[in-house]
C-alpha positions in Angstrom: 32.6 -54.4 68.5 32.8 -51.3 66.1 33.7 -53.2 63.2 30.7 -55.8 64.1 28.6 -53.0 64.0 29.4 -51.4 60.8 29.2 -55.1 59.5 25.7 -54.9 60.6 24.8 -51.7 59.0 25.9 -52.2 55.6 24.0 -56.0 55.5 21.2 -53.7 56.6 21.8 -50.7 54.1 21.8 -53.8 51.1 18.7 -55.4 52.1 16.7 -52.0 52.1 13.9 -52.6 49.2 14.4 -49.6 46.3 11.3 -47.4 45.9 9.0 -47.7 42.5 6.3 -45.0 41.1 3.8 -45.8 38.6 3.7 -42.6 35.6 0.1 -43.8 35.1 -1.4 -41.8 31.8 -5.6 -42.2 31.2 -5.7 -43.2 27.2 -9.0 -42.0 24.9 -9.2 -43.5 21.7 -11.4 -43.7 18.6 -13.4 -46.3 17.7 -11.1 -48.6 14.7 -8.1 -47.3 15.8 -5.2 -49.4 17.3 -3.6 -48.3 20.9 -1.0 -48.6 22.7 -1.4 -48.3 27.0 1.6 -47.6 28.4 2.2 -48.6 32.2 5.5 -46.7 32.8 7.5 -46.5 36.3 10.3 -44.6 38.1 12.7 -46.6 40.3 16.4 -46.7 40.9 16.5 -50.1 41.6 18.7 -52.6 39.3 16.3 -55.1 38.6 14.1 -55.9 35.4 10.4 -55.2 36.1 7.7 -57.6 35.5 4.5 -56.0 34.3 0.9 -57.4 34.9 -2.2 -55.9 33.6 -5.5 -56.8 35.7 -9.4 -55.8 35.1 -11.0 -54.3 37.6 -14.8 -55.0 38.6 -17.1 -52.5 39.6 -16.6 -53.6 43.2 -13.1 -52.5 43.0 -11.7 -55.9 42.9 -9.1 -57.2 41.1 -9.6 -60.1 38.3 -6.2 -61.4 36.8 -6.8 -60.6 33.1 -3.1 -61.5 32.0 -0.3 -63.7 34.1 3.1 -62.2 34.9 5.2 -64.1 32.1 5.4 -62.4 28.3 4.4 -64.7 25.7 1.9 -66.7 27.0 -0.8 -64.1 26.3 -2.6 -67.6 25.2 -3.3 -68.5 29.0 -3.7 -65.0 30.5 -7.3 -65.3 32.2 -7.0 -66.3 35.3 -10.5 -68.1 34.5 -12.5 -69.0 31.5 -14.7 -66.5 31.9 -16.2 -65.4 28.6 -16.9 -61.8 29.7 -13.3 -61.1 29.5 -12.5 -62.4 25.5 -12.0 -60.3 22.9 -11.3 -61.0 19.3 -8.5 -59.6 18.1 -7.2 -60.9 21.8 -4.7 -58.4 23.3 -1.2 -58.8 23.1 1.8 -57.4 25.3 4.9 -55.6 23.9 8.8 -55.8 24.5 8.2 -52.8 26.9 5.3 -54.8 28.5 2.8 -52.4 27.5 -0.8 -53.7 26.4 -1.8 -53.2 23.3 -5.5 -53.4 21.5 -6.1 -53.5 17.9 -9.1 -51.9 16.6 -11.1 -50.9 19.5 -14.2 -51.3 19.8 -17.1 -49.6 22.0 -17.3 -52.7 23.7 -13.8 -52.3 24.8 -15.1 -49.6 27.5 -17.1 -52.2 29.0 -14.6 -55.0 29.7 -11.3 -52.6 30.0 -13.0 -49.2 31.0 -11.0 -49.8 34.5 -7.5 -51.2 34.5 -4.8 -51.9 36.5 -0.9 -51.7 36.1 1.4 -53.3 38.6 5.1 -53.4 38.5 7.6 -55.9 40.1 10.9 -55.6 41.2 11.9 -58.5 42.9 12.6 -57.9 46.1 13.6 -54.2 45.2 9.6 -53.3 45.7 6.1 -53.8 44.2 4.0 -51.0 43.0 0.4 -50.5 40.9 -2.1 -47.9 39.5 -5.3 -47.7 37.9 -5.5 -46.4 34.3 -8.5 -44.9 32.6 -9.3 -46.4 29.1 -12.4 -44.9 27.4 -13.0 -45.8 23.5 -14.9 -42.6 21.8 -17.8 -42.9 19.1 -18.1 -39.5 17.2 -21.6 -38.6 15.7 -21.6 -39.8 11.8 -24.6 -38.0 11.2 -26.2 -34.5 11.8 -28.4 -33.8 14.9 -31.9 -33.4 14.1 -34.3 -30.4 14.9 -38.2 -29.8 14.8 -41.3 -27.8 16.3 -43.8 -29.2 17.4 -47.4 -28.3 15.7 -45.8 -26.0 13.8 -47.4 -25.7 9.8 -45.7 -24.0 7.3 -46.0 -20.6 9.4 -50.1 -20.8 9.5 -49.8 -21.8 13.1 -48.2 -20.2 16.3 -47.8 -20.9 19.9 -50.0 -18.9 22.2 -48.4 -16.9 25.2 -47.4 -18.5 28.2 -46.1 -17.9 31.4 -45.1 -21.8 31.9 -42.8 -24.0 29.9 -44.3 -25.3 26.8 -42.3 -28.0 24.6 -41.8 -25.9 21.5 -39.6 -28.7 19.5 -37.0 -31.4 20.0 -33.4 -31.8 19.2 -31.7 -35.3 19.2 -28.3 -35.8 18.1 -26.8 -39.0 16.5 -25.5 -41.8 18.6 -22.4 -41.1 20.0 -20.2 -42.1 23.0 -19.9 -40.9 25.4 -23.1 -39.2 25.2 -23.5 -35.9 23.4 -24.1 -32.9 26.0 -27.1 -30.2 24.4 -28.0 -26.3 24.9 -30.4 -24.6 23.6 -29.5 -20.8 22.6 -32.3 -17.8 21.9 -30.8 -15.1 19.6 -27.3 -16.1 21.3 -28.3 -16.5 24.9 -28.4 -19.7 26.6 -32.6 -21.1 27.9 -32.5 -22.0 30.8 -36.1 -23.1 31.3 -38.1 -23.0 34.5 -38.7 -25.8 36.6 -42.7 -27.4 34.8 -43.3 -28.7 38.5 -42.9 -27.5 41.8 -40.5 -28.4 44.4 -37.9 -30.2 41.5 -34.8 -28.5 41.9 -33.3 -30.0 38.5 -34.1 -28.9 35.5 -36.7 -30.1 33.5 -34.5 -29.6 30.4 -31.5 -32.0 30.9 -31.2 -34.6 27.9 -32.3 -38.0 27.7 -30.5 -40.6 26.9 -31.0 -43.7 24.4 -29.1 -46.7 24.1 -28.4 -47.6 20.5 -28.2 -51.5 19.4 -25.0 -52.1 20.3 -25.9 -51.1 24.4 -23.0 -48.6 24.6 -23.4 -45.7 22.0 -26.2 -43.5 22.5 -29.0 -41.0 21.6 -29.4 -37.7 23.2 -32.8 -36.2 22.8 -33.8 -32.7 24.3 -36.7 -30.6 24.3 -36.7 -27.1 23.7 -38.9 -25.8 26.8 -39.5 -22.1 27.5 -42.4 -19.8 28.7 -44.1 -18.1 25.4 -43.1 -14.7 25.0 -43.5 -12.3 22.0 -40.1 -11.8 21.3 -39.7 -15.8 20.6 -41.5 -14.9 17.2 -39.8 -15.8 14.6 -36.7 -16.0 16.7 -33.9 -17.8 16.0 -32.9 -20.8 18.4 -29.9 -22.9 18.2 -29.1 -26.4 19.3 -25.6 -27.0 20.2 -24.6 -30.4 20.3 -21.1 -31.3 22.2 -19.7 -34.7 22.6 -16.6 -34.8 25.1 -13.8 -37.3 25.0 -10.6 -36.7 27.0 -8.9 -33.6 25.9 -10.6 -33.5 22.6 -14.1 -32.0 22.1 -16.3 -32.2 19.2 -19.3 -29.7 18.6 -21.4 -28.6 16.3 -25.0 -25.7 15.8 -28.0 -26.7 14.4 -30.6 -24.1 14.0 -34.1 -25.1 14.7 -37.1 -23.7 12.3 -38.8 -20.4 13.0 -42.0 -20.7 14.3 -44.7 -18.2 15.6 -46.5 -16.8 18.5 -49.8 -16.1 18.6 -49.8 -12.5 19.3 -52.6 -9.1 18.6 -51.6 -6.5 16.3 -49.6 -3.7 18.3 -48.0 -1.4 15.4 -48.2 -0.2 12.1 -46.2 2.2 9.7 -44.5 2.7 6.7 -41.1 0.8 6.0 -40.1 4.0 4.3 -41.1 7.1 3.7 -39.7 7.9 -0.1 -38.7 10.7 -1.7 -41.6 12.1 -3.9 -40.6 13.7 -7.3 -43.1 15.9 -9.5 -43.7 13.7 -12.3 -42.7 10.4 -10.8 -44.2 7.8 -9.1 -43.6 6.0 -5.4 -44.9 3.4 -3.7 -45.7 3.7 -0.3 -44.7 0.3 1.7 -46.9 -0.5 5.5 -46.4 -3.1 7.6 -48.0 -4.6 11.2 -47.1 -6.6 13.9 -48.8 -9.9 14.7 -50.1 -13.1 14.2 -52.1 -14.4 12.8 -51.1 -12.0 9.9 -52.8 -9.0 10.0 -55.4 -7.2 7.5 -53.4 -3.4 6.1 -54.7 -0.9 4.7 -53.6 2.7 3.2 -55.3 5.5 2.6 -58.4 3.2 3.3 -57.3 1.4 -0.1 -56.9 -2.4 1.7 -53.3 -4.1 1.0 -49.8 -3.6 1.8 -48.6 -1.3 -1.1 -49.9 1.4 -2.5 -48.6 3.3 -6.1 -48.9 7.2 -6.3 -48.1 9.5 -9.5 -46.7 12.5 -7.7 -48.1 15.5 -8.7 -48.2 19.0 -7.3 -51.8 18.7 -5.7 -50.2 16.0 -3.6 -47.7 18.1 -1.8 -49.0 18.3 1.8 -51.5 15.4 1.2 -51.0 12.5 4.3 -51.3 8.9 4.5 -51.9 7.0 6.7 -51.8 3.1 7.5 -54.2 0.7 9.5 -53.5 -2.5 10.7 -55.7 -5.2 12.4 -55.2 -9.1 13.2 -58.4 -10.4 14.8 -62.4 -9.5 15.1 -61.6 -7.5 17.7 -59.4 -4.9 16.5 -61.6 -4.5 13.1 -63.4 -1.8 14.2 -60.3 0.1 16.4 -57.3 -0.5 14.3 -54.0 0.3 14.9 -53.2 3.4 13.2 -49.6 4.3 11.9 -48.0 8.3 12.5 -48.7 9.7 9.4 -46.6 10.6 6.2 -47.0 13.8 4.9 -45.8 13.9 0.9 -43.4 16.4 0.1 -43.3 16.8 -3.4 -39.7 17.4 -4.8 -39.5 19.6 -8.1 -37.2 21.8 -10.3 -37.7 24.0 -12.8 -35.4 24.5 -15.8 -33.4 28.1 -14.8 -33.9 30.9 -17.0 -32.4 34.4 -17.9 -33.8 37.4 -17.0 -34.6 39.4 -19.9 -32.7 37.4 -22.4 -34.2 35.6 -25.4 -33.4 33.1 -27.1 -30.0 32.1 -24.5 -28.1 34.5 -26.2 -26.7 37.9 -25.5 -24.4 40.4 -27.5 -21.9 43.1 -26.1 -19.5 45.6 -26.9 -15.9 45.8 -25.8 -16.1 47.4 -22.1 -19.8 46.8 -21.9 -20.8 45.8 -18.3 -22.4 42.5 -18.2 -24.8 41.5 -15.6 -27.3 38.5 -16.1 -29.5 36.8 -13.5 -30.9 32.7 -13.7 -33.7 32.2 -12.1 -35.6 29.1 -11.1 -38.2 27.6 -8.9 -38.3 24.7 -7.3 -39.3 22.9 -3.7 -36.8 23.2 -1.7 -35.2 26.3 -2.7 -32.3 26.0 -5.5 -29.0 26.8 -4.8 -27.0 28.5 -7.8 -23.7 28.6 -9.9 -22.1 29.7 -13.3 -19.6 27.7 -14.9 -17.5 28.9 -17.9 -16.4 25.6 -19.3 -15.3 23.8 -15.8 -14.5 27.1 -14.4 -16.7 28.0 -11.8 -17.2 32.1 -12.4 -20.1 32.8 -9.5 -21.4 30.9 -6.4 -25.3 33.1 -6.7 -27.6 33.3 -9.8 -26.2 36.7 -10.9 -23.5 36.6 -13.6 -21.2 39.5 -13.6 -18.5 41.6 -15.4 -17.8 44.7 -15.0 -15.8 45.8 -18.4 -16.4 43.2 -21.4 -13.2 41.8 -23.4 -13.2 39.7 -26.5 -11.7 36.5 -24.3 -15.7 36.9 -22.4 -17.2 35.6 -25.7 -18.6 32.1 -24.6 -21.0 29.4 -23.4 -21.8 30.2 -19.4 -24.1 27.4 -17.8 -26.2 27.9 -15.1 -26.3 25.0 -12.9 -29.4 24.7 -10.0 -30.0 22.1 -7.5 -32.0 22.0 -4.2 -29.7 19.1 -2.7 -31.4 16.2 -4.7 -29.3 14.9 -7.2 -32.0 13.8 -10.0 -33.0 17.2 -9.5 -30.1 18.7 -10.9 -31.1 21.1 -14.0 -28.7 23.3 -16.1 -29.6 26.1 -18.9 -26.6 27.3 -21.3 -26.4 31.2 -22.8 -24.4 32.1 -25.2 -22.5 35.5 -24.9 -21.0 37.6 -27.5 -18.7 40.4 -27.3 -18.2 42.3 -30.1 -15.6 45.1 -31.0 -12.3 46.2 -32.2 -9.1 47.7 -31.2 -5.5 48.0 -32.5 -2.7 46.5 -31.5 0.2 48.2 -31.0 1.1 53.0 -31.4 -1.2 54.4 -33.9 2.3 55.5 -35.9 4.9 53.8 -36.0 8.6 54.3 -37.9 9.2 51.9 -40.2 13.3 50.9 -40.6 14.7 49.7 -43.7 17.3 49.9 -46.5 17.8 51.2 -49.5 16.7 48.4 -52.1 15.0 46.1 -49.9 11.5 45.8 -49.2 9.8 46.7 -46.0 7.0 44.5 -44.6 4.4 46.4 -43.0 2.2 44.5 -40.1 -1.3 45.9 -39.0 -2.9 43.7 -36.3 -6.1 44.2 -34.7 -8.0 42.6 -31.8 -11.6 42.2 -33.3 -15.2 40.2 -33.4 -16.2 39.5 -35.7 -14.1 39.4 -38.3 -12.4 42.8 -39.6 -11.6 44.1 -43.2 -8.5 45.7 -43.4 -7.8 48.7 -46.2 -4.2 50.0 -46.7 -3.7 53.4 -48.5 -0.8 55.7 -49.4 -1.3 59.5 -51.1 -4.6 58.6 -50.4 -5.4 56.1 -53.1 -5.9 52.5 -52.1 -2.9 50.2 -52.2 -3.8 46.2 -52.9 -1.6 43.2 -52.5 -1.9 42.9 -48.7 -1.9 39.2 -47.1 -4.7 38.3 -43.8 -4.1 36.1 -41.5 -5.6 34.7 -38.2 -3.3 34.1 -35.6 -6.4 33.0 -33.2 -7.6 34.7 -29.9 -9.9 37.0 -31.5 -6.3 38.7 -33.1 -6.6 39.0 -37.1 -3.4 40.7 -38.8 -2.9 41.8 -42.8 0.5 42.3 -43.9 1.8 44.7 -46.7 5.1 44.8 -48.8 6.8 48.0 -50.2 9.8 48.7 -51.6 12.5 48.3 -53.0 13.3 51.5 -51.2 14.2 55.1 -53.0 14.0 58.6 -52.9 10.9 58.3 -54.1 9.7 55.8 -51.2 11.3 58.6 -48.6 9.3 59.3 -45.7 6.2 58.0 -47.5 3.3 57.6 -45.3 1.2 54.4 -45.6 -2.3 54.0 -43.5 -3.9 50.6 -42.6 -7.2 50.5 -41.8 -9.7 48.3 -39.8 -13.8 48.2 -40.0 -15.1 45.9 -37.5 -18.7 45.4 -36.5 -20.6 48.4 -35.4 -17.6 50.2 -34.4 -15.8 53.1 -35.3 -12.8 52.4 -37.4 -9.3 52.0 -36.4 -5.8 52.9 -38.4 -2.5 53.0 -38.1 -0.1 54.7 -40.0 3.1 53.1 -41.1 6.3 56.0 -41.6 8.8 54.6 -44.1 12.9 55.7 -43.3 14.3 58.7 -45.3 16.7 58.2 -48.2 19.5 60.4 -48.9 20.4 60.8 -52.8 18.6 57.5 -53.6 20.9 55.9 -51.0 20.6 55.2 -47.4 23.7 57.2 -45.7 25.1 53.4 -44.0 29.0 54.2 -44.6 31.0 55.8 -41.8 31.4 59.9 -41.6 35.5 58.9 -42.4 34.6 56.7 -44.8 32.4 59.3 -46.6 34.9 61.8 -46.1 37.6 60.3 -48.0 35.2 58.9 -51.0 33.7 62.7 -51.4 37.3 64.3 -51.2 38.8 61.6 -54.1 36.0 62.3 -56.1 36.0 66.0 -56.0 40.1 65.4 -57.4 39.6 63.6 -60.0 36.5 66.0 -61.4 38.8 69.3 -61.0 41.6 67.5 -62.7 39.2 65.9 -65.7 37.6 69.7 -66.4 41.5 71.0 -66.4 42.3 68.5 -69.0 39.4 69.6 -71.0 39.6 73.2 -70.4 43.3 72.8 -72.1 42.3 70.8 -75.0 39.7 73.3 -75.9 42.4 76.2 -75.5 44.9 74.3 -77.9 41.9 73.7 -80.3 41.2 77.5 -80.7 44.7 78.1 -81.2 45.0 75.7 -83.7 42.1 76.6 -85.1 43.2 80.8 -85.5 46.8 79.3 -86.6 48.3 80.8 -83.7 50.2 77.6 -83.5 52.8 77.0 -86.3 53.0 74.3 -88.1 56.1 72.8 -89.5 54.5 70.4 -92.2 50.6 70.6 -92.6 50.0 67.2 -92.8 52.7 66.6 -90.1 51.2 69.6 -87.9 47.8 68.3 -88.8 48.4 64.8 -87.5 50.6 65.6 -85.0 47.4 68.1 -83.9 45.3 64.9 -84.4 47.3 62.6 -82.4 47.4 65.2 -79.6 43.8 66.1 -79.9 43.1 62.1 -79.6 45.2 61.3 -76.8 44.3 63.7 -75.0 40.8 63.3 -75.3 41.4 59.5 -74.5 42.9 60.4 -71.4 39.9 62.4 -70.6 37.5 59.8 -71.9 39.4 57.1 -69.2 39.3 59.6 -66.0 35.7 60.5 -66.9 34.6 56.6 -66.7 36.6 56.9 -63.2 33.4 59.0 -62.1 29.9 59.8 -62.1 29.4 61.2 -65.4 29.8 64.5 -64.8 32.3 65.4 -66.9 30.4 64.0 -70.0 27.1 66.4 -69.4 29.2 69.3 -69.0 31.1 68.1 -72.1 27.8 68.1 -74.2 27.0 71.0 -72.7 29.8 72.7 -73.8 30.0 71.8 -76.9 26.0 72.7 -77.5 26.8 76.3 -76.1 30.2 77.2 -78.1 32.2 79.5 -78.3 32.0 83.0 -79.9 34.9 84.3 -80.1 35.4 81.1 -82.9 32.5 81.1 -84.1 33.5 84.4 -85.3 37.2 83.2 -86.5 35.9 80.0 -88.4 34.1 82.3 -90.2 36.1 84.8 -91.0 38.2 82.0 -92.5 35.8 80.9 -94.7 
């Protein structure tokens, strides 16, 4: 019995029918294009599937559109029923999926509801609808009018019901395009034109085109008149929805107007008035039909004005009126009051010409002035230096470097208004640079070079002088900086140049005069004392030896002279002695002549000397000989 039973439940277990589940996906397509409808399934069952594709009707039965078998697409209506042919005629694929080649719109009439089943033998039977829509996009733009509306010479008048102000229809499409209407950004939505109709008046109509399925949408703009549509800006938006896609697109509908009376006036701008120039004064009005302007009772929208200074405080006004009514009670505009802007040119108080002269540690004050509407504000500039923030310019002791151009700059925070005036100071005076005496240091035979400089305007003239006479040869230059120097050579340096005293001096402009004076070194017997005190030591002791010895060698030769002379000295042979005498007398004369070159001549003055002065004694002798 148990193995009867488990017999029984595996026969049973076999026979039990696998399940099947359509994957059914709705397919939106383009009119021309080719597409592919897919009628996939889930199942775990071993069998090969056998696909059938069916039309539905709008009754929600079924019409066999294609027979179970693949390849015989030839005989697939169940009837011959010429609603259901097609040209290119559908075809099935390997995976049994049906396929259309360049769908048309009428394609959403004969296959806009299908049906998928799926066979499994006896594993199970299972089918789903499929959605099949072919899309027509718009080819061309929407287009967009007002009604009654004439080149801007006619407006609506205000309402408090919905009047058709224009029309926006879009090109045929499928499915049909969907339409808003958009004021300045915001969506209309219009009030009911009749009573009691809960839908809106404003909802699209719809047009079919030629070939019965692609269609027109028309709308009309319809809104209650208010002011604010004048001249408004209203958009059509034109959507056309196909599956997932969507395609949309703005078209902006004409301005029109709206019959309105005038309610303001005034001036687009109030400008800035300049003395001298001229403005134009610009009024407009609200309105329509246009309205008449005038200003300053002069009729028109503009009006020109030469600024002057009588106009400052004058006001204008403007008047505006659209209609009979308001001619004699216009609207009248707040007024605007002219403020005339102006500048004067600065000037210097109690300076002519833009120029002022000083002297070195003058103090310097100088005030710019100006007038002008509104008040100037002030500053002095020295180059791009700013040197004050008020009209006052000052300096409290003068230099040379103050010497320049100083501009006064005014303004009264308009930029055209901006005025300058340049003055021209001089400072003029001199002074020395450097001690008033100064020791000069030097050599003995070199030159010195003396160097006067002077800080001056204008230009100084220098005079050197020594002993009081006037010495020339002196070189100028200008180093710059108001500095002028003159330069003087002296030497080569002597005894007489010892301790001389030289004096430069400098005449600048209405100033006293300045000098220096200019000490040259001392020299010591014509030479400047630059050996060591050894050194000198030594050279004065060798020379004092050699002029003691010279003198004693001459002091003897004059002895033996005198004793030859008085014949106190024998003599063997005369002309022996005599020559002998001679040869001694010569030599050592020589000898005496040689040391004396060794030194500083000396010895040969006191020689001369000598011999000049004599001796009496042999004077006396010679001639008591003869």
């Amino acid at each position: 019995m148990k193995i009867a039973a488990v017999l029984l439940l595996f026969v049973a277990s076999a026979c039990q029918a696998a399940s099947v589940t359509i994957i059914a996906k709705n397919v939106t397509a383009e009119v021309g294009e080719d597409v592919t409808i897919p009628c996939d399934y889930e199942s775990d069952s071993t069998f090969s599937p056998t696909k059938t594709w069916y039309a539905k009707k709008n009754d929600g039965t079924q019409d066999r559109l294609y027979v179970w078998a693949k390849g015989d697409e030839a005989g697939t209506f169940a009837s011959d029923d010429a609603e259901y042919q097609r040209t290119p005629a559908l075809t099935i694929d390997d995976d049994g999926n049906l396929v259309f080649s360049k769908v048309t719109l009428e394609d959403n009439r004969l296959f806009g509801k299908l049906h998928c089943s799926v066979e499994l033998q006896q594993d199970g039977l299972a089918g789903k609808d499929i959605g099949f829509i072919v899309a027509l996009l718009p080819r061309e733009d929407a287009t967009v009018d007002i009604e009654d509306y004439d080149d801007g010479k006619q407006g609506f008048d205000l309402s408090e019901d919905n009047t058709n102000i224009g029309n926006c229809m879009s090109a045929k499409s499928y499915p049909p395009a969907e339409m808003m209407f958009y004021e300045n950004g915001i969506p209309i939505v219009p009030k009911s034109a009749f009573d009691g109709f809960a839908e809106l008046v404003n909802a699209p109509t719809l047009t079919e085109s030629g070939d019965g399925w692609s269609m027109f949408t028309s709308k009309d703009l319809l809104k209650e008149i208010q002011i604010s549509d004048h001249q408004a800006e209203f958009i059509c938006n034109v959507k056309t929805v196909y599956g997932d896609k969507v395609f949309e697109r703005n078209y902006t509908m004409p301005k029109f107007n709206v019959n309105y009376q005038t309610r303001t006036a005034g001036f687009n701008s109030e400008p800035v008035a300049y003395l001298g120039e001229d403005i134009t004064l610009n009024c407009s009005a609200d309105g329509f039909p246009t309205p008449t302007i005038s200003i300053d009772d002069v009729e028109g929208e503009k009006l020109a004005v030469t600024v002057t200074e009588d106009l400052n405080g004058k006001s204008y006004v403007c008047k505006a009126y659209n209609n009979e009514l308001q001619a004699d009670n216009p609207v009248v505009s707040l007024p605007y009051v002219l403020n005339v802007m102006s500048l004067a040119e600065p000037t210097f108080v109690g300076i002519e010409d833009k120029a002022a002269a000083y002297k070195i540690g003058d103090s310097i004050s100088v005030n710019c002035s100006s007038a002008g509407n509104p008040a100037p504000m002030y500053a002095w500039y020295q180059g791009d230096k700013k040197v004050s923030d008020s009209g006052l310019l000052a300096i409290e002791s003068a230099s040379l470097s103050d010497t320049g151009e100083y501009n006064c700059r005014v303004t009264n925070g308009h930029q055209n208004l901006d005025k300058d005036s340049t003055l021209a100071i001089t400072v003029n005076g001199i002074s020395m640079v450097g001690e008033e005496t100064q020791d000069v240091e030097g050599e003995e035979g070199k030159e010195v070079n003396l160097e006067c400089s002077v800080s001056a305007n204008p230009k100084p003239t220098f005079t050197w002088t020594a002993d009081g006479k006037t010495v020339s040869g002196a070189i100028e230059s200008t180093p710059g900086n108001y500095k002028y120097t003159s330069q003087l050579k002296v030497g080569p340096l002597n005894t007489d140049l010892s301790k001389k005293e030289y004096v430069c001096t400098a005449s600048g402009h209405d100033q006293a005069d300045v000098s220096q004076t200019f000490v040259l070194p001392e020299m010591s017997n014509g030479m400047e004392n630059t050996t060591r005190p050894e050194e000198e030591v030594k050279a004065g002791s060798s020379t004092a030896i050699i002029i003691v010895i010279l003198v004693l060698i001459l002091v003897v030769a004059v002895v033996l002279a005198v004793l030859y002379n008085k014949g106190i000295i024998c003599k063997k042979s005369e002309e022996k002695g005599d020559e002998s005498a001679e040869m001694d007398l010569e030599g050592g004369m020589n000898n005496e002549e040689g040391d004396a070159e060794t030194g500083n001549g000396n010895v040969e003055t006191a020689v001369d000397n000598e011999d000049r002065s004599g001796n009496p004694e042999e004077e006396k002798l010679m001639a008591s000989e003869e």
